[in-house]
N, C-alpha and C positions, 0 to 999 in steps of 0.2 A: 374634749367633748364640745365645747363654745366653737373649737376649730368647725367642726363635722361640722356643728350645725348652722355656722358662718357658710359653707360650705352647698350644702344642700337647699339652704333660703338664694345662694348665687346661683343656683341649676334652677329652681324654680321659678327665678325673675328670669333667666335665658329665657325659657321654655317659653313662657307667657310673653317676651318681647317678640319672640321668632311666630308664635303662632299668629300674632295679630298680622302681621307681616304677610303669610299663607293667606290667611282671612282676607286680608282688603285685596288682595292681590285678585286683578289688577291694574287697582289702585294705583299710584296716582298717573296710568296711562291713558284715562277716561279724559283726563281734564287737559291734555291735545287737539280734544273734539270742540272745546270750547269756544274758538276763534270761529268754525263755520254755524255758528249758532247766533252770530251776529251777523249775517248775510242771507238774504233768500237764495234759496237753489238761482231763481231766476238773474238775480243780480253776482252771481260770481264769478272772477273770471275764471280762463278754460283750465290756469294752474290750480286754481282754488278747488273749483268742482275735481282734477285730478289728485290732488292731494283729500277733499277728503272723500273719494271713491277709496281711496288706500289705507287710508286709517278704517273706515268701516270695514272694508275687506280684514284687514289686520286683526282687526277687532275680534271680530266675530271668527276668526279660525282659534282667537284663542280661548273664545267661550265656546268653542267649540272642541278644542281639547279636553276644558276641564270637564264638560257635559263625559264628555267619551272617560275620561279616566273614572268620573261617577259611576256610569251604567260598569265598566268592567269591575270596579272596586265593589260593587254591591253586589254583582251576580258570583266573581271568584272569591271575593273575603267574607262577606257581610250574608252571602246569601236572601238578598231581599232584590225584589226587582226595582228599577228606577229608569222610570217614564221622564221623558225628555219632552214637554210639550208648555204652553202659556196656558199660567192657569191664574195670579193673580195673588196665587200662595203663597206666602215664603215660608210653610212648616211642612214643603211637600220631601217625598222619601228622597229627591235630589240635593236640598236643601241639607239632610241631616248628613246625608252620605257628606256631600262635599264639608260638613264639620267636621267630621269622621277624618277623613282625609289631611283639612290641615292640622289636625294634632297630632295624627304621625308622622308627617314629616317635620314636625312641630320638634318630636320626640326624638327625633333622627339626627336632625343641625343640632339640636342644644348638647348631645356631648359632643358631638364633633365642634364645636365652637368651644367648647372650654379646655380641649386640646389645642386648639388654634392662638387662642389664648394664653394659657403656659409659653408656647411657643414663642409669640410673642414677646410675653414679658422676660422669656430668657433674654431673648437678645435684646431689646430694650426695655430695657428695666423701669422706666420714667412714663412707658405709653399705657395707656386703659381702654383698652376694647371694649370693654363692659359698657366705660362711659360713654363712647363715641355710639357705639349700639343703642343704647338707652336714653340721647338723645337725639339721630337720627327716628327711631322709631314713634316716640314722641310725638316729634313734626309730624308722621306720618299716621298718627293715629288723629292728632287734631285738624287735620288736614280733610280729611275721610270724615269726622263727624261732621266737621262744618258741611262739605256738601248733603251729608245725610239730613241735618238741620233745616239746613236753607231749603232742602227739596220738599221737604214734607210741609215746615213752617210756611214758606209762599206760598205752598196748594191749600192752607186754610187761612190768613192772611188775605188771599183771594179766596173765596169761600170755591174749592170747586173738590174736594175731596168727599166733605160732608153734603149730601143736596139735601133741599128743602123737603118737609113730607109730602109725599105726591097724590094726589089725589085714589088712587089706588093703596097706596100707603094709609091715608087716613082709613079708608074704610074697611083696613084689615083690621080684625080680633086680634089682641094684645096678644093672645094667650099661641096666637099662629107666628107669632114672630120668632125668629131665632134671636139670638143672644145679639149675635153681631148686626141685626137689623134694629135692634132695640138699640141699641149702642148708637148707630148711623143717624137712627131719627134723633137720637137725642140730643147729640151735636149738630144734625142739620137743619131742627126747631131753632137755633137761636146763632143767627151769623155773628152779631157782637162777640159771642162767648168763642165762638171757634175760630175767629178772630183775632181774639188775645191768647188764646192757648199755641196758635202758631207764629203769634208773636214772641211770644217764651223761647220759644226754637227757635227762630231769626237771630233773637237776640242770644242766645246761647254762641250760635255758631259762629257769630261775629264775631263774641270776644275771646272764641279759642285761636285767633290769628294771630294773634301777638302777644308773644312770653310772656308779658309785664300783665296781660289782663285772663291769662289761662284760666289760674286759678279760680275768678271768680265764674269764669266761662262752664269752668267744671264744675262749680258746686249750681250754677244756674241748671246746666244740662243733666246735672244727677236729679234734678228734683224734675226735669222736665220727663225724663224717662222713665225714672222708680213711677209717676203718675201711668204714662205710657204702657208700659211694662205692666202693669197691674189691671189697665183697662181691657189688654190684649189676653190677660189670663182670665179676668175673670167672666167675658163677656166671649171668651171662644174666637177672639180676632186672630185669624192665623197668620200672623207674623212674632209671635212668640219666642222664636226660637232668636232672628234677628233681633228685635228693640231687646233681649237679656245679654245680648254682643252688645248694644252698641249702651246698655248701662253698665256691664263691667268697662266697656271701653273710657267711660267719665272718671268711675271709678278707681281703672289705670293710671291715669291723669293725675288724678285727688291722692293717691296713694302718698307719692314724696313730703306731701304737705299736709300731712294727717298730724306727726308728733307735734309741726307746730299752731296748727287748730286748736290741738289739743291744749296746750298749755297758755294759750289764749282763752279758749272759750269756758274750759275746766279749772283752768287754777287760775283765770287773770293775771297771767302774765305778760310781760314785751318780750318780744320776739324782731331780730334783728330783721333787716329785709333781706328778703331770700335773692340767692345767685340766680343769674339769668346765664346759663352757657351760651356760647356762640355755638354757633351752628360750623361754622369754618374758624380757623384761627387765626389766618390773614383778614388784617381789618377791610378794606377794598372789597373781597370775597366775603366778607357776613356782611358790608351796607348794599352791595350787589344784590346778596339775596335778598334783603328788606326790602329794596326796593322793589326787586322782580313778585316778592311776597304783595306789595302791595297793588301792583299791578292784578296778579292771580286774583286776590280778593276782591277786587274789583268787576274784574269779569265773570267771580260767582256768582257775587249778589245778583249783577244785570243780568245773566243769563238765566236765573231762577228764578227771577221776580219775573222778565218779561215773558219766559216761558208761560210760568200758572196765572200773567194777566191774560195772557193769549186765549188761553184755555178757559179764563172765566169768560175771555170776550164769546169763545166759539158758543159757550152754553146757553149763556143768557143773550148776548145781541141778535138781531135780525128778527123776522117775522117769526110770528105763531106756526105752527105746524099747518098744514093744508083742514086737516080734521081736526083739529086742537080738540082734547076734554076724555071723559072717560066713556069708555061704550061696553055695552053688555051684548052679548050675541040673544038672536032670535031665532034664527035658525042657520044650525051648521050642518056641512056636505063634507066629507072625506073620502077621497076614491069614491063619489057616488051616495055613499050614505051615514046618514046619521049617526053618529058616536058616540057611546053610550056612555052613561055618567063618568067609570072611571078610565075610559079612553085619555092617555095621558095625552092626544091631539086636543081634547077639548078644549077652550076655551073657557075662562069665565069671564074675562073683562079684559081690554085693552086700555090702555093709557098712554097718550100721545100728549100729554099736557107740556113736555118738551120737544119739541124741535128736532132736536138730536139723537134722542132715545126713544125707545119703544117701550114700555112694560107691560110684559103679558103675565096673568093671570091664569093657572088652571089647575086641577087638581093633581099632574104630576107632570114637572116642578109645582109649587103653588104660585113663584115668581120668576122671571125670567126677565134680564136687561137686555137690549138688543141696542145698535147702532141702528137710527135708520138714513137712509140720503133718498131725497126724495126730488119729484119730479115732474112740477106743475103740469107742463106741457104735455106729456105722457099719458098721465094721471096715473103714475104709477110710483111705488118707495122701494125699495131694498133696500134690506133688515140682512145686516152683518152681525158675528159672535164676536166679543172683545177678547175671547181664550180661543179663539178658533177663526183666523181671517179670511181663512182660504172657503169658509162655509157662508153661505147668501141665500136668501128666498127671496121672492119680488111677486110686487103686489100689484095688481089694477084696482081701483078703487071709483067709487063716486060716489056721489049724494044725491039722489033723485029728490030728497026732501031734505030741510036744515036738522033733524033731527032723526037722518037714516044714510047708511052708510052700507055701502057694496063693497065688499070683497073677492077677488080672487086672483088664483095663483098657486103656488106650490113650494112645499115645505116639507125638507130631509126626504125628498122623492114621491109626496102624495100631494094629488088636488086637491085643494080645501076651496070651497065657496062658503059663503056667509053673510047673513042680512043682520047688523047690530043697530042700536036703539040708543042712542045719546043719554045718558046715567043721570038723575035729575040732581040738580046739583043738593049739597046739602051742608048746612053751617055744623063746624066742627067746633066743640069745645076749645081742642087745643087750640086751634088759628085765631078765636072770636074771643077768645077773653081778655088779651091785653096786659098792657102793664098798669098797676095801679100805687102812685106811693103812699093813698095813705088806704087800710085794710081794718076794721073796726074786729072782724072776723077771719081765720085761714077759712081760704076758700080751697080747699082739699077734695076732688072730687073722682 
């Protein structure tokens, strides 16, 4: 009975080694790209630019595979269809399907590998596939957090995940927000706070690079997630599906070193210090890899960090928008005329208080984020989708007065013109109150 069930607990660590394997895959072929991420296209030479036209070609035929084996696995096995497109999602039907996917082949290698194994230990009696599996896979599970870590952690570290509430933001009704826009403002009211929360990540992902500091790497990133993971469920943030992979994945991690937590934190006990495996068993071959490990880490941080500086520089540096502030239409034109309240073309308010983005206002969507690149000389912008690149509108624009603004141009195939009126500005609670340390009263309002 203890055999079986010695047994059955060894098929279900396979299974769960091999599926994370499917999962990250393909992992760690991403971090090849990493060396052209410290060179501008312009600065590299004609080898550089050839090798990485080859990795991205490479790349992408094999996300392009796995795309193709989705759409056929949903329509022949699953019966659901699955859209191939950028959306921003990670809970879309692509996303599930390809879970779907790595757990049967998940389901498929774990008895063929416990055949492989017998096999094995017939003829050598002395070797452990198991082990060697369960600690290559290891490596490669804290390998993949860390970049998941440092990616998300730098893009709040540099505040550019969460934005500040926008001037059309303030003046929506609480009660018109979704989950996940209550969620964004509430992290993007206070950069200190979103700040230290992707400091948490930083520092998680760091110290999953070296055995000696796993441990603590995993109990830092379990508590970074289980928050994560909880924020995503309760507030409707659709990456749910992902942040509960990558908290079982800490989870994974923490699992070896749970009985001796335990007898530490539960019965006060010592607890010898735990084995650190080699990764190779020639000594040469494991200070190789430390060293090349320490290299790799090296060029995650920089490449993550300088990325999401990048990214904060593009948002916040440079000038004001041409029309900076919020405008309300006064009169709008569609193919000619006037559109009626719940014309989903309508308009209620623009918001140009960025640079970089557009937010439009209207009764269907209520809000819409647009890219815009604009065009002093012109006097004209064009407004790109972030799920949709290939789609653009462009605008002519002027100001006959400081506090009027002309539009026209054309949008999804119709002519819109439009005279809007500069929004007078207005002090918000939220922005105007301030910190205060000493409160004689809660000011709760």
């Amino acid at each position: 009975m203890h055999a079986m069930v010695r047994e059955v607990g060894r098929c279900v660590s396979r299974f769960i080694l091999l599926y994370w394997i499917c999962f990250t895959f393909p992992f760690p072929l991403d971090l090849v790209g990493l060396p052209f991420a410290f060179a501008g296209e312009e600065d590299q030479p004609a080898w550089m630019k050839a090798a990485g036209d080859g990795f991205t070609a490479a790349y992408s035929w094999i996300g392009k595979q796995k795309d193709d084996a989705c759409v056929w696995a949903g329509r022949r096995a699953l019966g659901v269809e699955v859209i191939i497109q950028p959306t921003g999602s990670g809970d879309t039907m692509r996303a599930y399907v390809g879970v779907a996917l790595a757990a049967a082949i998940a389901a498929v290698a774990a008895p063929l590998w416990t055949v492989a194994v017998r096999l094995v230990r017939g003829k050598w009696p002395e070797s452990d596939p198991d082990a060697r599996l369960h600690v290559i896979v290891r490596v490669l599970v804290r390998f993949f957090l860390c970049e998941m870590f440092l990616g998300y952690g730098f893009a709040k570290v540099f505040p550019v995940q969460f934005a500040g509430p926008s001037p059309m933001r303030l003046a929506q009704p609480l009660g018109q927000m979704s989950p996940m826009g209550l969620l964004w403002t509430f992290m993007g009211f206070s950069p200190p706070y979103q700040m230290f929360t992707g400091a948490v990540e930083v520092v998680a992902g760091i110290l999953l690079t070296t055995r000696r500091t796993t441990l603590l790497g995993s109990l830092v990133g379990l508590a970074a997630m289980t928050q994560i993971f909880l924020l995503n469920m309760c507030f409707d943030v659709p990456v749910k599906l992902y942040s509960f992979h990558y908290l079982m994945m800490t989870a994974t991690l923490l699992a070896p070193d749970l009985p001796r937590l335990a007898r530490v934190f539960l019965f006060g006990e010592a607890v010898p210090a735990m084995a650190l495996p080699r990764l190779f068993r020639r000594t040469g071959l494991d200070r190789a890899s430390r060293a090349f490990r320490t290299l790799l880490v090296i060029a995650m941080i920089l490449g993550q960090a300088l990325g999401s500086y990048e990214q904060w520089g593009r948002v916040n540096a440079g000038d004001a928008a041409p029309v900076a502030g919020l405008w309300e239409p006064v009169s709008m034109e569609v193919d000619g005329k006037e559109p009626d309240e719940s014309d989903p073309m309508r308009w209620r308010s623009l918001d140009f208080s960025s640079r970089r983005i557009l937010r439009l206002a209207g009764p269907k969507p209520p809000n819409l984020g647009y890219s815009v690149t604009w065009e002093p000389a012109a006097r004209t912008f064009t407004l790109t989708r972030f799920n949709r690149p290939e789609w653009s509108a462009t605008f002519h624009y002027s100001s006959p007065e400081a506090d009027r603004l002309e539009l026209e141009g054309s949008m999804d195939g119709k002519a819109i013109r439009a005279t809007l009126r500069r929004a007078a500005e207005k002090e918000h609670e939220l922005t105007s109150r301030g910190f205060h340390w000493i409160q004689e009263m809660p000011y709760n309002r």
